[in-house]
N, CA, C and O atoms as CSV, one atom per row, in Angstrom:
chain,resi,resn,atom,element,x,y,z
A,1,UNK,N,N,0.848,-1.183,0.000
A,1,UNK,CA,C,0.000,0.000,0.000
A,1,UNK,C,C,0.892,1.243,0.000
A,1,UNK,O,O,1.615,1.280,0.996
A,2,UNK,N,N,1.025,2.159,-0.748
A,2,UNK,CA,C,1.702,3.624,-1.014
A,2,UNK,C,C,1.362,4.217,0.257
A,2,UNK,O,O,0.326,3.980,0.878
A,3,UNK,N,N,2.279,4.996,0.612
A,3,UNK,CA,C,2.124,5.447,2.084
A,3,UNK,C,C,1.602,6.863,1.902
A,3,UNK,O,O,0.976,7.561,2.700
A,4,UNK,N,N,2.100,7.182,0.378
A,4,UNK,CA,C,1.629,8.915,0.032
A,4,UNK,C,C,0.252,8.840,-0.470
A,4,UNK,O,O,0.322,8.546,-1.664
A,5,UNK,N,N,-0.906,8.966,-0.118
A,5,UNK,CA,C,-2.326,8.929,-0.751
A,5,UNK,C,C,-2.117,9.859,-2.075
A,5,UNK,O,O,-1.709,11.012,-1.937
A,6,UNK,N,N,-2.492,9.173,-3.711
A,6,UNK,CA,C,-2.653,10.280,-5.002
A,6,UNK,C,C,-3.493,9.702,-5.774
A,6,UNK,O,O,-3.559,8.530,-6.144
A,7,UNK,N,N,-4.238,10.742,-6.033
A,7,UNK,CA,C,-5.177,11.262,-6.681
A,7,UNK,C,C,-4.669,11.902,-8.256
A,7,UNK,O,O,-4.117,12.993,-8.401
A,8,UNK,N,N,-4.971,11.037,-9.245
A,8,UNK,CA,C,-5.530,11.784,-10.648
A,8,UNK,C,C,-6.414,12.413,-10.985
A,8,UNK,O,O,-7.472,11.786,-10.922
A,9,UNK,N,N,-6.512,13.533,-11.377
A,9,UNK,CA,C,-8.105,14.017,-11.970
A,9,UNK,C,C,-7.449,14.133,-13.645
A,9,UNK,O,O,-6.263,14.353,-13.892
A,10,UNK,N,N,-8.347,13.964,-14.498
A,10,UNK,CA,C,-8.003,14.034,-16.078
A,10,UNK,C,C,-9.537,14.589,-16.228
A,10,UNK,O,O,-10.547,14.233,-15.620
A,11,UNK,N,N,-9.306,15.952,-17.622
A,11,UNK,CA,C,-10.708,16.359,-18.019
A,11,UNK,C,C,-10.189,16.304,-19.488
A,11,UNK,O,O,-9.044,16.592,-19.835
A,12,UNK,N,N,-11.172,15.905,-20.274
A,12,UNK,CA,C,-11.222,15.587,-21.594
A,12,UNK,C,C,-12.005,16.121,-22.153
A,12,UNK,O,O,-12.696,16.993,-21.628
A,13,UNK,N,N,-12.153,15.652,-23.705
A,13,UNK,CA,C,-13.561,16.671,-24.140
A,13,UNK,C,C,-14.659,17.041,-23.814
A,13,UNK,O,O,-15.211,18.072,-24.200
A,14,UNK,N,N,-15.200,16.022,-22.873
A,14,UNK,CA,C,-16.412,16.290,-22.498
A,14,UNK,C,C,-16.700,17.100,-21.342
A,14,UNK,O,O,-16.655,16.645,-20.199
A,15,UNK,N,N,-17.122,18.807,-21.738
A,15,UNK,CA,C,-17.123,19.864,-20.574
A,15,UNK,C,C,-16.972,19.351,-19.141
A,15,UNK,O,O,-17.321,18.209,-18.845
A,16,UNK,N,N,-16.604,19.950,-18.519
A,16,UNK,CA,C,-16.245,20.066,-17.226
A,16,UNK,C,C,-16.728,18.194,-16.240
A,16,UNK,O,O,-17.175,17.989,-15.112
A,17,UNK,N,N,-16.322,17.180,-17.433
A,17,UNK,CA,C,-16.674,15.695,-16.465
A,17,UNK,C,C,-14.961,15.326,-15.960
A,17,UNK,O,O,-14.199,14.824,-16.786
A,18,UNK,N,N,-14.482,15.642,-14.511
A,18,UNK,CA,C,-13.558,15.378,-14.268
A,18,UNK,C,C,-13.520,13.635,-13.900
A,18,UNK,O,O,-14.414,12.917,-13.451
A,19,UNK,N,N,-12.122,13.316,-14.288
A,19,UNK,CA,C,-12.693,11.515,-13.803
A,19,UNK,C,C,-11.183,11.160,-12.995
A,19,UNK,O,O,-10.047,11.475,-13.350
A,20,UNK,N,N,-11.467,10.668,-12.222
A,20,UNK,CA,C,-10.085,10.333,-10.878
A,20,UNK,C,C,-9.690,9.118,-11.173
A,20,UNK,O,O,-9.823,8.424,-12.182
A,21,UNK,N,N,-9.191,8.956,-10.165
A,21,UNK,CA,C,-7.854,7.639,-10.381
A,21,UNK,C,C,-7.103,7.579,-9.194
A,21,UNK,O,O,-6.717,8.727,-8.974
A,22,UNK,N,N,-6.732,6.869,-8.383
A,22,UNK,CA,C,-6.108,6.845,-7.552
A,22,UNK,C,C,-4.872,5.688,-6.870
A,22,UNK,O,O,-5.075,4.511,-7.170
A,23,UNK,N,N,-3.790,5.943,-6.099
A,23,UNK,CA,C,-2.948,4.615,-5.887
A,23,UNK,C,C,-3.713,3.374,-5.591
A,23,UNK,O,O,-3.297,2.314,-6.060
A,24,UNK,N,N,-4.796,3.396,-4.856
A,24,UNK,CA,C,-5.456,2.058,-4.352
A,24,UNK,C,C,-6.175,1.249,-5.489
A,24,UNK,O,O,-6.412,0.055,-5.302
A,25,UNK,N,N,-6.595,1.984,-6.883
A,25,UNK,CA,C,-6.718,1.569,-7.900
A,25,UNK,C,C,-8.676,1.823,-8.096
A,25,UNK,O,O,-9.460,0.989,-8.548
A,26,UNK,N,N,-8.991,3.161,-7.611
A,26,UNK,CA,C,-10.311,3.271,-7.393
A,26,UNK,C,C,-10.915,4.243,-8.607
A,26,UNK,O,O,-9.898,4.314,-9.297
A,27,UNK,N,N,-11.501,4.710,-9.022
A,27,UNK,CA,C,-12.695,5.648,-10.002
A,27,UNK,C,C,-13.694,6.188,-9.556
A,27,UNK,O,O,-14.527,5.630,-8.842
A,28,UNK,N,N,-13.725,7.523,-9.990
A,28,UNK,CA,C,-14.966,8.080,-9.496
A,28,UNK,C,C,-14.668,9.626,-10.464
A,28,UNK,O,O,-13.738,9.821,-11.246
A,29,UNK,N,N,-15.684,10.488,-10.132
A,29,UNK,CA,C,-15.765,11.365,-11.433
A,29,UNK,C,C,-16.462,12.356,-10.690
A,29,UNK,O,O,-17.123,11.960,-9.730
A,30,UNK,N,N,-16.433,13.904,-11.022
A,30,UNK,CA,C,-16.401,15.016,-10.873
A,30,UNK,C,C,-17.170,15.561,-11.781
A,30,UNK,O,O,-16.885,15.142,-12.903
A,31,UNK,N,N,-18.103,16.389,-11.766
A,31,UNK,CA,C,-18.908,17.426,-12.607
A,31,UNK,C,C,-19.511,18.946,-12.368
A,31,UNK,O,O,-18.855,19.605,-11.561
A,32,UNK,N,N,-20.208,19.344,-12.718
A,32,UNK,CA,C,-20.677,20.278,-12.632
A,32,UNK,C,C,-22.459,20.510,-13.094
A,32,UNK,O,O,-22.951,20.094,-14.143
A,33,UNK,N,N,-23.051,21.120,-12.225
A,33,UNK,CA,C,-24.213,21.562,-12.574
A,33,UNK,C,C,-24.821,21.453,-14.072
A,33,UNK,O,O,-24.012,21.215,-14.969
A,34,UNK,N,N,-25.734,21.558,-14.295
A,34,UNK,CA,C,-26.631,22.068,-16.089
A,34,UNK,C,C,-26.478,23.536,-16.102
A,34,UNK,O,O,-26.332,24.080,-17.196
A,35,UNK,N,N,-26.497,24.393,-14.802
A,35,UNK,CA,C,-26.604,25.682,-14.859
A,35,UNK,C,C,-25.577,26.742,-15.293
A,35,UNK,O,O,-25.609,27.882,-15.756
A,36,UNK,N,N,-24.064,25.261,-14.696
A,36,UNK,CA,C,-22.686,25.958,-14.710
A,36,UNK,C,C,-22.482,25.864,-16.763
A,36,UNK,O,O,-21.890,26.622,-17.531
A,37,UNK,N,N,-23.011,25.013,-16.933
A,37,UNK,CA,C,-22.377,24.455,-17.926
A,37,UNK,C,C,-21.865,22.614,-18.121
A,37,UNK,O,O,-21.168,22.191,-19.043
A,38,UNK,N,N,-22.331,21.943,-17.204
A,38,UNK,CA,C,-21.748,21.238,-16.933
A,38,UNK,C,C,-22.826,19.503,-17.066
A,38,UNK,O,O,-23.965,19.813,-17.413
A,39,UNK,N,N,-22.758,18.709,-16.971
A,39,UNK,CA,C,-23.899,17.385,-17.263
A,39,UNK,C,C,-24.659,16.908,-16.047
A,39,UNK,O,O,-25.622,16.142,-16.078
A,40,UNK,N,N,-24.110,17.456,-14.963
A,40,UNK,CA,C,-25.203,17.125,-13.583
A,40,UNK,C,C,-24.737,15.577,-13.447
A,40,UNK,O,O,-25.530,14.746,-13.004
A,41,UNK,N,N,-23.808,15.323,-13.728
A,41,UNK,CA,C,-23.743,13.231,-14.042
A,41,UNK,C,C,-22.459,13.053,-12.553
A,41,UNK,O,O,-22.170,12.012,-11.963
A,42,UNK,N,N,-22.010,14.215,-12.347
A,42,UNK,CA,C,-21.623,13.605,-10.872
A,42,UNK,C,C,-22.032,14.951,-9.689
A,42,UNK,O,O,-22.825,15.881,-9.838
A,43,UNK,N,N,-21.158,14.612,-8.527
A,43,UNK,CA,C,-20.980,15.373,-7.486
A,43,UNK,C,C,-19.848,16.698,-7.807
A,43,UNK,O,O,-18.655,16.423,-7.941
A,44,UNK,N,N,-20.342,18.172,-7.918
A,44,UNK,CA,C,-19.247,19.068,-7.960
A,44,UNK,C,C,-18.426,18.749,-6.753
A,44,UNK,O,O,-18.591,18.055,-5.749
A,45,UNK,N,N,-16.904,19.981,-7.515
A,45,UNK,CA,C,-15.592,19.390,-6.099
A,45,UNK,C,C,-15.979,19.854,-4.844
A,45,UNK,O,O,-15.493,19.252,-3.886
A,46,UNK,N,N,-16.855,20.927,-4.582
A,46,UNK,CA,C,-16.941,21.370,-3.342
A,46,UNK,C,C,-18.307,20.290,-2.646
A,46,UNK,O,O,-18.404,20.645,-1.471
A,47,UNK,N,N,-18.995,19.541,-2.830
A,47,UNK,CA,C,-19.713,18.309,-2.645
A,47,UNK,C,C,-18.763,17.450,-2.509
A,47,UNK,O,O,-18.903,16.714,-1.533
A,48,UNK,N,N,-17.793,17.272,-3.176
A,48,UNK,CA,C,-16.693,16.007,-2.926
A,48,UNK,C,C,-15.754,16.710,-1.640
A,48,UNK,O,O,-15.458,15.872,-0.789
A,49,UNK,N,N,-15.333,17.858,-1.413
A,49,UNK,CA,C,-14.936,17.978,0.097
A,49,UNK,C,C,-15.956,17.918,1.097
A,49,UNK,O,O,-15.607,17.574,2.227
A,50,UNK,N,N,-16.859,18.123,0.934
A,50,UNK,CA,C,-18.177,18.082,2.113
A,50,UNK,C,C,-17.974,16.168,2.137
A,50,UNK,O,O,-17.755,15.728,3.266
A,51,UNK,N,N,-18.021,15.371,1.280
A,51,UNK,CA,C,-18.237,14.276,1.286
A,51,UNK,C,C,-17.191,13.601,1.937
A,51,UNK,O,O,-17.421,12.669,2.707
A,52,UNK,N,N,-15.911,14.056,1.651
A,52,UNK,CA,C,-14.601,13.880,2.369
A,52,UNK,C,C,-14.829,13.932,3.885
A,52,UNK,O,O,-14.709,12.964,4.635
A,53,UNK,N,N,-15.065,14.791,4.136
A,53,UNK,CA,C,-15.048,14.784,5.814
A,53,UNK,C,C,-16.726,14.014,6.287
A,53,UNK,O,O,-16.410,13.032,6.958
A,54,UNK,N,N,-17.538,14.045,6.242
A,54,UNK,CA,C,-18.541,13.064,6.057
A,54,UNK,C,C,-18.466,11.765,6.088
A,54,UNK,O,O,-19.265,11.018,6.653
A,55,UNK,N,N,-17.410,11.426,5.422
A,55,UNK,CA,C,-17.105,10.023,5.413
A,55,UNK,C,C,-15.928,9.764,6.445
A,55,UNK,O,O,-15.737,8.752,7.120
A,56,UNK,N,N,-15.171,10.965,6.395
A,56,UNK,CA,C,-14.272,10.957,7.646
A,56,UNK,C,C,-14.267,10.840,9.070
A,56,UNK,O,O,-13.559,10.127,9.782
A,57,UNK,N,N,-15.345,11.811,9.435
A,57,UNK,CA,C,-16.182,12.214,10.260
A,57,UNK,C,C,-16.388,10.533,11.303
A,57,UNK,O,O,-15.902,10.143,12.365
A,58,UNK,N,N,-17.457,9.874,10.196
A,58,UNK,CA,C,-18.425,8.461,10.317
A,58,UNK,C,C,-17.376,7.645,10.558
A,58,UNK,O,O,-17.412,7.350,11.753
A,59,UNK,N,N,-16.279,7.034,9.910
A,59,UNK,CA,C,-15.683,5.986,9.838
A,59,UNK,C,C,-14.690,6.287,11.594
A,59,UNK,O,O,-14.630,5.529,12.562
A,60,UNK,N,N,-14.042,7.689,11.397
A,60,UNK,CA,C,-13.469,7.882,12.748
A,60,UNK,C,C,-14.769,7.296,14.380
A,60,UNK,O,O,-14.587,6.627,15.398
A,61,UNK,N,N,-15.329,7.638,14.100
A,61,UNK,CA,C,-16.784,7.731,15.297
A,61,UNK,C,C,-16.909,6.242,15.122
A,61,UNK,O,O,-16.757,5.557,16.133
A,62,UNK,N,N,-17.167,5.645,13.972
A,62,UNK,CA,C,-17.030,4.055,14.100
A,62,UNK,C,C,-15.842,3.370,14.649
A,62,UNK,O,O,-16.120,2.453,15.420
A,63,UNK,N,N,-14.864,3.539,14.489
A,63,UNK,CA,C,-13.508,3.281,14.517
A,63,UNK,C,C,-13.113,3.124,16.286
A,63,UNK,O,O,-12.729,2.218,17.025
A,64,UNK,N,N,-13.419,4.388,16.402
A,64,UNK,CA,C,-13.520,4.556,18.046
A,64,UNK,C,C,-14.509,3.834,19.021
A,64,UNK,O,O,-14.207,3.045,19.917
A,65,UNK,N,N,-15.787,4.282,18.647
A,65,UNK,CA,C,-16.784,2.924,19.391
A,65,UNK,C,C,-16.422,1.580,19.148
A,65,UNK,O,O,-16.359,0.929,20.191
A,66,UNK,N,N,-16.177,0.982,18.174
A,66,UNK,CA,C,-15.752,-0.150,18.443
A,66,UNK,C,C,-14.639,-0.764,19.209
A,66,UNK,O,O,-14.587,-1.849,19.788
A,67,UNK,N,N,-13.471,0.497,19.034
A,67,UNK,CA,C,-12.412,-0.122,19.989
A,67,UNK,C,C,-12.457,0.217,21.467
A,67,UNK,O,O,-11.399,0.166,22.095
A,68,UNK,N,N,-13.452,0.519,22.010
A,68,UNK,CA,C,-14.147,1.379,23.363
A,68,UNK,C,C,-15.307,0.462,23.390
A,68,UNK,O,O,-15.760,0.842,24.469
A,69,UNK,N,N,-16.214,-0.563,22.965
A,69,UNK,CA,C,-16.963,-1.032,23.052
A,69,UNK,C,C,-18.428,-0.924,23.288
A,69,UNK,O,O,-19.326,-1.508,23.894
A,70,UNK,N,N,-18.187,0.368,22.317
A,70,UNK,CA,C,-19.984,1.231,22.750
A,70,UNK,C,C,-20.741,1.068,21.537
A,70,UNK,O,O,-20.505,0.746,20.373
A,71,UNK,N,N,-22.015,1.502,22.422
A,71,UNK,CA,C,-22.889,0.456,21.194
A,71,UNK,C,C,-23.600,1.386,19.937
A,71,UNK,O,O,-24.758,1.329,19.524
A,72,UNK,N,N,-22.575,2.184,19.528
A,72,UNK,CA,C,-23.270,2.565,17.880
A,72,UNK,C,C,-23.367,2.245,17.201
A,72,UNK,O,O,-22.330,1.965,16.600
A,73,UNK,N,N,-24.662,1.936,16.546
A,73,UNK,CA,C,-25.250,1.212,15.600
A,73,UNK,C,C,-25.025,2.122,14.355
A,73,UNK,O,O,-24.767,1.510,13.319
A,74,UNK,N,N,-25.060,3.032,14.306
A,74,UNK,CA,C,-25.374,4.143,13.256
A,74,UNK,C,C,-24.990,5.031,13.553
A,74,UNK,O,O,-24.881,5.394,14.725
A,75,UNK,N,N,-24.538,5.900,12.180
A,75,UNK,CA,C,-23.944,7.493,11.991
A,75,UNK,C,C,-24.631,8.139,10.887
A,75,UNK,O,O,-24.796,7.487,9.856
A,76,UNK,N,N,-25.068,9.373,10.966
A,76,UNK,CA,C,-25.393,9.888,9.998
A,76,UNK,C,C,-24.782,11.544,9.855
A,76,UNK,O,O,-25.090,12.373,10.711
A,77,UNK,N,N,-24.163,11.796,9.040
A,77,UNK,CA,C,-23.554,12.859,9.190
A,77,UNK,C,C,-24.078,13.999,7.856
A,77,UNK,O,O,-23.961,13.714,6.665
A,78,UNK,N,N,-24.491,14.930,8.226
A,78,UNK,CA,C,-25.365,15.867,7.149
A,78,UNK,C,C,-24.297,17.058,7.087
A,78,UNK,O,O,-23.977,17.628,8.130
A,79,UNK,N,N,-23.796,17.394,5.961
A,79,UNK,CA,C,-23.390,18.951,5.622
A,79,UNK,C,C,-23.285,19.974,4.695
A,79,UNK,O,O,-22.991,19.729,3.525
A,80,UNK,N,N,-23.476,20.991,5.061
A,80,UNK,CA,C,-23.687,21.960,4.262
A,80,UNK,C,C,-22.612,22.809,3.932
A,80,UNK,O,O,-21.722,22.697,4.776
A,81,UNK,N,N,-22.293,23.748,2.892
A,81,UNK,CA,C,-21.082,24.455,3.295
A,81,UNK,C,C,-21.892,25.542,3.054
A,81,UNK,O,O,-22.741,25.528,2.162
A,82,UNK,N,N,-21.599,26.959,4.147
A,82,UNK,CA,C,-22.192,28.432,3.353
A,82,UNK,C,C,-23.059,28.198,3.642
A,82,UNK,O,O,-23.825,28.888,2.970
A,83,UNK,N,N,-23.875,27.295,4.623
A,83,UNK,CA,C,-25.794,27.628,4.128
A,83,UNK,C,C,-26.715,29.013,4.442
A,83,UNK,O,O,-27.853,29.268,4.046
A,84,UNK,N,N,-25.754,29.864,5.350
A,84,UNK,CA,C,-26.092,31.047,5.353
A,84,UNK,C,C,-25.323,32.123,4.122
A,84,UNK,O,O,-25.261,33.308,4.449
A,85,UNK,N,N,-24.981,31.892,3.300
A,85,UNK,CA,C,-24.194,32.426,2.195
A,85,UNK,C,C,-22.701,31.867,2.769
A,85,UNK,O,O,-22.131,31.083,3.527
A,86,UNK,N,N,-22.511,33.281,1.443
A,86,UNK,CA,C,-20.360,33.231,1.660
A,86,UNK,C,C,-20.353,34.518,2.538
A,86,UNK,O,O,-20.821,35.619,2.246
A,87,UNK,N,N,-19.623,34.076,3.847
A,87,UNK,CA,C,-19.167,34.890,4.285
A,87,UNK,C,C,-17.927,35.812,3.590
A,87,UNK,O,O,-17.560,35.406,2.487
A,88,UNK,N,N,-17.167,37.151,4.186
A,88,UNK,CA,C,-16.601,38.232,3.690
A,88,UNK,C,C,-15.404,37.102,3.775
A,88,UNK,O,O,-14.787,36.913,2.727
A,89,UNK,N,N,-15.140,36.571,4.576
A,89,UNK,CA,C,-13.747,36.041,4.786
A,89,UNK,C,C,-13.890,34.631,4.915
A,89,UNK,O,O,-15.006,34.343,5.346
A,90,UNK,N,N,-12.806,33.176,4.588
A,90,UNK,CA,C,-13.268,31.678,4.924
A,90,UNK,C,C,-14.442,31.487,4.185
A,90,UNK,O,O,-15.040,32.193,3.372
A,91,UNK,N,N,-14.719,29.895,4.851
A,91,UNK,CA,C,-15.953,29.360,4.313
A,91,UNK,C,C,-16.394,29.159,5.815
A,91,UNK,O,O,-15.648,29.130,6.794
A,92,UNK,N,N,-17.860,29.019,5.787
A,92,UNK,CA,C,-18.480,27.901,7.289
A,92,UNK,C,C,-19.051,26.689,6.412
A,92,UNK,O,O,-19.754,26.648,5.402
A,93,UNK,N,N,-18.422,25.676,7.264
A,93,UNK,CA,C,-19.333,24.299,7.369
A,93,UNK,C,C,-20.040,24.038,8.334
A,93,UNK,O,O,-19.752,24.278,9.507
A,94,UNK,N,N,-20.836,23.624,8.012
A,94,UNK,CA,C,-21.959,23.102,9.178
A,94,UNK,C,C,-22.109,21.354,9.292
A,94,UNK,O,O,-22.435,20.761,8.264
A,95,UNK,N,N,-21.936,20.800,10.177
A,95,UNK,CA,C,-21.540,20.005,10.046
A,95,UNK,C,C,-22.801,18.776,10.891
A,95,UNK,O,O,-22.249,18.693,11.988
A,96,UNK,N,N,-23.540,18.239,10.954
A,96,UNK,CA,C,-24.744,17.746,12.000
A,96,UNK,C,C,-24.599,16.134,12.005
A,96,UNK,O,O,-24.550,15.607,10.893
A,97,UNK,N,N,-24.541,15.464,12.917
A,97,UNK,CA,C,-23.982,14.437,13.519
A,97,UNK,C,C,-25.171,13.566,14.041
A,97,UNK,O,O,-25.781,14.134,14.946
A,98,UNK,N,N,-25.660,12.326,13.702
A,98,UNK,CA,C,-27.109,12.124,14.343
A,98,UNK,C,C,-26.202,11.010,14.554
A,98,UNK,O,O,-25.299,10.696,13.779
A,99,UNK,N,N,-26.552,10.309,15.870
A,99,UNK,CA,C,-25.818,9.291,16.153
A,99,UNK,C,C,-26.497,8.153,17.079
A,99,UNK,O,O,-26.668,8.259,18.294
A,100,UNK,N,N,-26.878,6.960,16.215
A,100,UNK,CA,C,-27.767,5.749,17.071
A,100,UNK,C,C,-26.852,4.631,17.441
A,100,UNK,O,O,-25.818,4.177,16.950
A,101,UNK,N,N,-27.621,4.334,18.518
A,101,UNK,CA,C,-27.352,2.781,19.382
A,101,UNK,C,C,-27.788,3.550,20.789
A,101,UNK,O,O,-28.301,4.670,20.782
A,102,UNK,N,N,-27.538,2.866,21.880
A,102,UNK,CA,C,-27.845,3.426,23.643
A,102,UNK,C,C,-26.369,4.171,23.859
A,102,UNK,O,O,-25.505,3.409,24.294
A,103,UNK,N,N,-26.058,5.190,23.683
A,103,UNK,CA,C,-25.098,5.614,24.065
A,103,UNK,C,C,-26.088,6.577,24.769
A,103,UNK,O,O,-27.234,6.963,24.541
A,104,UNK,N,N,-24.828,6.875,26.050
A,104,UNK,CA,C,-24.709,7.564,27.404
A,104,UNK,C,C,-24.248,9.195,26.610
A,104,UNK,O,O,-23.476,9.452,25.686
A,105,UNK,N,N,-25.123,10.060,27.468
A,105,UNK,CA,C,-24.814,11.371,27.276
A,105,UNK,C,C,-23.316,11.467,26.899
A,105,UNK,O,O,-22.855,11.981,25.880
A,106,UNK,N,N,-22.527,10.773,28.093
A,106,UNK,CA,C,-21.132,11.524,27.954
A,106,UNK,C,C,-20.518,10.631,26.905
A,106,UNK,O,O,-19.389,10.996,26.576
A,107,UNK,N,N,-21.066,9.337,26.174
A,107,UNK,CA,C,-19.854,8.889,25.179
A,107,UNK,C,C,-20.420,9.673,23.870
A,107,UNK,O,O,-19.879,9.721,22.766
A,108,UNK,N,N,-21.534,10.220,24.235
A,108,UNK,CA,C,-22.381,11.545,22.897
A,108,UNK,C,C,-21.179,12.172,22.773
A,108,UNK,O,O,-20.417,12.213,21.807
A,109,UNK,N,N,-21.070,12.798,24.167
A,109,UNK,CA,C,-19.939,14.158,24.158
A,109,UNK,C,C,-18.618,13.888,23.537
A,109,UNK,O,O,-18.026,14.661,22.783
A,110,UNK,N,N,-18.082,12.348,24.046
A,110,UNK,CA,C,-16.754,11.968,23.856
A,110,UNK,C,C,-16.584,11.924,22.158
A,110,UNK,O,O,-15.733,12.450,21.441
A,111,UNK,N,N,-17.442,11.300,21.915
A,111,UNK,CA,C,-17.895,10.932,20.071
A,111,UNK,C,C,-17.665,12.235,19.335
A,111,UNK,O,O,-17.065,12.249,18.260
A,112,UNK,N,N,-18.165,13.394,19.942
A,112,UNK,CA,C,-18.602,14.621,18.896
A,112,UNK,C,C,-17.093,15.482,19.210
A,112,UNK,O,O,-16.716,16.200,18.284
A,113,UNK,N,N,-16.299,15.443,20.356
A,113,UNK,CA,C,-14.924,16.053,20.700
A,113,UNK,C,C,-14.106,15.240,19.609
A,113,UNK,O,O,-13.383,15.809,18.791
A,114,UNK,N,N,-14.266,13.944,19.658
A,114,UNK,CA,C,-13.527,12.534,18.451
A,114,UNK,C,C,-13.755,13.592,17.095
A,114,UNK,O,O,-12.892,14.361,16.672
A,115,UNK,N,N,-14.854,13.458,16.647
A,115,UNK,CA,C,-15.391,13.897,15.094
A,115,UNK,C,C,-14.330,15.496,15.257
A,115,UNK,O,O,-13.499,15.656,14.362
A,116,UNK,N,N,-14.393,16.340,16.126
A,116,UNK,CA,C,-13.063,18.036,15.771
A,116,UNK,C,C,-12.207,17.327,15.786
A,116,UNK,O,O,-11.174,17.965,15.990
A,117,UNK,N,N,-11.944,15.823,15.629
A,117,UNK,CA,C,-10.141,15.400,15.646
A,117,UNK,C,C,-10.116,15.059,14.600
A,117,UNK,O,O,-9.196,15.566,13.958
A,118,UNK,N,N,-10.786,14.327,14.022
A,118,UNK,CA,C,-10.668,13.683,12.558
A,118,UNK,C,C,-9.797,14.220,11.657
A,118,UNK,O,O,-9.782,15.448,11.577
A,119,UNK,N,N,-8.838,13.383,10.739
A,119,UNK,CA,C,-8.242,13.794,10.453
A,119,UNK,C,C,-8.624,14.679,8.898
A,119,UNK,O,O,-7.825,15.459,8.379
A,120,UNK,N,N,-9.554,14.460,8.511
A,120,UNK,CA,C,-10.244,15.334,7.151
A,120,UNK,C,C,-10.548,16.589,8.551
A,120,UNK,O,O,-10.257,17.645,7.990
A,121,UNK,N,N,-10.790,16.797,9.394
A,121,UNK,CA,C,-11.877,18.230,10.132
A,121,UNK,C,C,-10.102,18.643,10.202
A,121,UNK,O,O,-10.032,19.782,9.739
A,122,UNK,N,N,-8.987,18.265,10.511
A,122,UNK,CA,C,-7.674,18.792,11.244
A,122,UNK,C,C,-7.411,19.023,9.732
A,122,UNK,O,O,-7.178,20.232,9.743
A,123,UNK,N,N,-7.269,18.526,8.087
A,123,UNK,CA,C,-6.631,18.867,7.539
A,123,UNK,C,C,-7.371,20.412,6.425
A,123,UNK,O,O,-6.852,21.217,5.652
A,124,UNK,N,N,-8.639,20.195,6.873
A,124,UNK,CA,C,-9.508,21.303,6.599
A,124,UNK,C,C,-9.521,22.358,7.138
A,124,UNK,O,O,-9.648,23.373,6.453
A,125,UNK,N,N,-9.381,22.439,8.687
A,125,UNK,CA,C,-8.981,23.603,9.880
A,125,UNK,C,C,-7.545,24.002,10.170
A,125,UNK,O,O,-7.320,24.890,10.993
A,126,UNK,N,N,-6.698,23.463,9.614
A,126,UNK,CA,C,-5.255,23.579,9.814
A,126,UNK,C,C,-4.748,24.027,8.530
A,126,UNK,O,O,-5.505,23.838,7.578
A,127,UNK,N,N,-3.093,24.847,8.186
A,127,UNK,CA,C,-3.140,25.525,7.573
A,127,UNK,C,C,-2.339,24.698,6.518
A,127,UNK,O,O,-1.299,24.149,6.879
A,128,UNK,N,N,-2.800,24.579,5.162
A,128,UNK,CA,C,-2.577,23.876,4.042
A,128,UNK,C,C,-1.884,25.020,3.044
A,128,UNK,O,O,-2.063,26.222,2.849
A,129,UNK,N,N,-0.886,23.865,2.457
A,129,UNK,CA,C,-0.179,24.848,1.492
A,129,UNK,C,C,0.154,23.939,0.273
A,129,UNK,O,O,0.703,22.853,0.463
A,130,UNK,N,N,-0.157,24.348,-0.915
A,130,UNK,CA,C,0.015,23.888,-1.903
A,130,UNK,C,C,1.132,24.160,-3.152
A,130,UNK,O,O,1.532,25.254,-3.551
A,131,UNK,N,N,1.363,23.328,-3.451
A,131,UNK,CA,C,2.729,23.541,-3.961
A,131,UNK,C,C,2.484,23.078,-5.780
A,131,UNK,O,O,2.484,21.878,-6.053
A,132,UNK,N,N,2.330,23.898,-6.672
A,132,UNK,CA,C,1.535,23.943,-8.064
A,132,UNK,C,C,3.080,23.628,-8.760
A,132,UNK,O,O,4.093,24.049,-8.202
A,133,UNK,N,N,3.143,22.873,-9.989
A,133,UNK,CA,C,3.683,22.950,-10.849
A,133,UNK,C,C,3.786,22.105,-12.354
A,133,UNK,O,O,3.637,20.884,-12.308
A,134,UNK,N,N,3.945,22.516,-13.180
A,134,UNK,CA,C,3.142,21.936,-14.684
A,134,UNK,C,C,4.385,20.592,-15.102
A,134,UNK,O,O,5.596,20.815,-15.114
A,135,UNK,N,N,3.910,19.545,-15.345
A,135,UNK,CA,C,4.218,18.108,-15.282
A,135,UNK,C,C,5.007,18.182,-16.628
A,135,UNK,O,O,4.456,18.777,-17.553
A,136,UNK,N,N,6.539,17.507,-16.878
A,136,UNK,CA,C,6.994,17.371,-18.001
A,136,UNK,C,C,6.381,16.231,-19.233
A,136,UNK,O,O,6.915,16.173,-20.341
């Protein structure tokens, strides 16, 4: 298993359908709206970061109850980005957490402190720097 996680995106003739690729050997595809210009045939990129931590979010909260032995049955994690607009400065996510099985108030609490650790919420809230340059 590659220890560096990468990601291909390739766009071809067909307007704005981005299609991925990745070391683990996976597919999936990128689009845009009818409104943008685009075929509506996948999830835009800013839906694919909401989905990123969503899935991040869930699997961490699973990950943890099980090795703690608590009884969540279920995660459901809903988000929005902006749903009050764009703010002047940043983005807001909103982020809503519904969480089943008999859990105790405080492994609620422990669970939802877990989910600000995740490592998609730390690489989203922490300061990222990107380093651009055109491929020979």
């Amino acid at each position: 298993m590659s220890t560096t996680p990468t990601v291909k995106a390739r766009l071809e003739e067909t307007p704005y359908i981005v299609s991925f690729s990745d070391d683990l050997g996976h597919a999936w595809t990128a689009d845009e709206p009818l409104e943008a210009g685009g075929g509506n045939t996948a999830p835009t990129p800013d839906r694919l970061i909401l989905a990123s931590l969503g899935a991040c979010t869930a699997i961490t909260l699973k990950m943890v109850a099980a090795r703690r032995h608590w009884p969540l049955t279920g995660i459901e994690v809903e988000l929005q980005l902006n749903p009050a607009g764009k703010p002047e400065a940043g983005n807001d996510i909103v982020r809503r957490i519904a969480m089943h099985g008999e859990l105790d108030v405080e492994q609620q609490a422990q669970l939802l402190k877990i989910a600000n650790a995740c490592p998609m919420h730390k690489l989203l809230t922490g300061e990222v720097r990107i380093h651009s340059e055109l491929a020979g």
